[in-house]
Each structure stands twice: as C-alpha cells, then as structure tokens.
N, C-alpha and C positions, 0 to 999 in steps of 0.2 A: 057417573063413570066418565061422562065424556067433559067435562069441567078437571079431572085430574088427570087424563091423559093431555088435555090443552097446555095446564099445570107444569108439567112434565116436558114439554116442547123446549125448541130456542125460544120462544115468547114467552114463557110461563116467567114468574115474578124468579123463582133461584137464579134461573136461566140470564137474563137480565142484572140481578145483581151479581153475580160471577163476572159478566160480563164488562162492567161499571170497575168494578178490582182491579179487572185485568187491564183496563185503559187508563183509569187514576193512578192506580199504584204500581201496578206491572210496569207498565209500558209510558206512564208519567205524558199519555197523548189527553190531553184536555181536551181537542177538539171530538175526539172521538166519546170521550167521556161525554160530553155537552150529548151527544145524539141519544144518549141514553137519559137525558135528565128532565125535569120539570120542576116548577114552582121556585123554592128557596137554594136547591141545588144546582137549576142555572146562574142562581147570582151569584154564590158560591163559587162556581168553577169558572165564571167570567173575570171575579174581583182576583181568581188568582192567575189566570193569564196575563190581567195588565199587570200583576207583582211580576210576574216573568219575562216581560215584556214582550207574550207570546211564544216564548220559545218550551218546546214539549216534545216529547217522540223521543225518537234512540237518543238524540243528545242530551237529551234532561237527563235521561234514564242510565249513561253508562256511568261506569266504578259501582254501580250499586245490583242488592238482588234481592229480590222482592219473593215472597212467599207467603201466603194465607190461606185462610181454613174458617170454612163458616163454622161457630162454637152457638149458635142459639137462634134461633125460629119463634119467634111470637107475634099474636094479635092482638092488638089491645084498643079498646074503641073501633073496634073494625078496622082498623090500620097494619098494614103489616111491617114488622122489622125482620133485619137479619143483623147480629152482629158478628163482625170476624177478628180475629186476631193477624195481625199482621207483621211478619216478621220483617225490615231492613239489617240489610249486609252491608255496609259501606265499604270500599277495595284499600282506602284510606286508615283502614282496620279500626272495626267500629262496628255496632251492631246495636238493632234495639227493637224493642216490640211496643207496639201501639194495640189498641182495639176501635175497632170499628164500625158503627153502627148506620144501617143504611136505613131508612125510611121507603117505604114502597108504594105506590097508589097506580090503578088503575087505569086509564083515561080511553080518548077515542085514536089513540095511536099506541096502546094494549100498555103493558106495565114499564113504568118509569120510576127513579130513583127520585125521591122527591125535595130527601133530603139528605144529610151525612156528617158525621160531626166524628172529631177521633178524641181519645182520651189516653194517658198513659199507662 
C-alpha cells in the first residue's frame, strides 16, 4: 500500500514522466528536462541543445501548442515505459502528431526518464 501511494506522489514514475512532456515538449526548456533525465536521455537532451545552440524555454516554444496524453503503461524486463501521443499546433498553420515513448528507471535520486525516442 504504501509503495502505490509513493507511486502516486510528485516522485512517483507518471508524476515524473508528465513532468519530462511538459519541459521537452510543452515548454521546449531542455534544461529543465535534463533535471528530470539519466543515462542515454542526458545525451540525448545535451546533443539537442548544441543543435540549438542552447536556446529553449518560451522562445523555442512560441507559434506553437503542445498537447499530450499518456495512451500505454508497461513493464517489460522490469523496465518501465510510458508511451504518449503528442499533439503540435504550428501558428504558421500546421499540425502533426508524433508518439512518444519514455523509458523510466529508478535510481538514488527516485525516478528518471532514462530514455525517449519519438516516432510518427
């Protein structure tokens, strides 16, 4: 009981990856996203800050509008995923959907996004 109310917390692994959504793709803040990451999705979210040459937050972020929705919860080898669908709005009139797949692990600073990869 007391493992799914943790669960269930701002730390719990949803909690966390909602969170990861909201900083990569909402809010387009990679630094913020980094605070949530480990393993292959820091090098991930470092290799696309030098592509931006840093630049992330409301200025990445405007003409566009970001919306998602976790669509699947699984374990597989003891690993957890979440995959979301992701809707962009471009103001440039334009629109498109992606899915989303985050990788989840544990560690000693509680759950991190480990890894993330998107597909059409």
């Amino acid at each position: 009981f007391l493992g799914f109310i943790q669960g269930c917390g701002s730390g719990g692994p949803e909690a966390v990856a909602d969170r990861f959504m909201d900083a990569y793709y909402a809010a387009a803040d990679l630094g913020e996203a980094l605070k949530l990451a480990d393993g292959l999705a820091v090098k991930k979210i470092r290799d696309q800050q030098q592509l931006t040459g840093g630049q992330s937050g409301p200025q990445a972020s405007q003409g566009r509008r970001v919306r998602y929705h976790r669509i699947e919860q699984a374990t597989v080898e003891g690993k957890l995923f979440f995959r979301y669908e992701v809707r962009i709005e471009v103001q440039a009139g334009g629109a498109f959907t992606r899915k989303s797949l985050l990788a989840m692990a544990q560690g000693p600073n509680g759950w991190r996004v480990t890894n993330f990869s998107e597909t059409d």
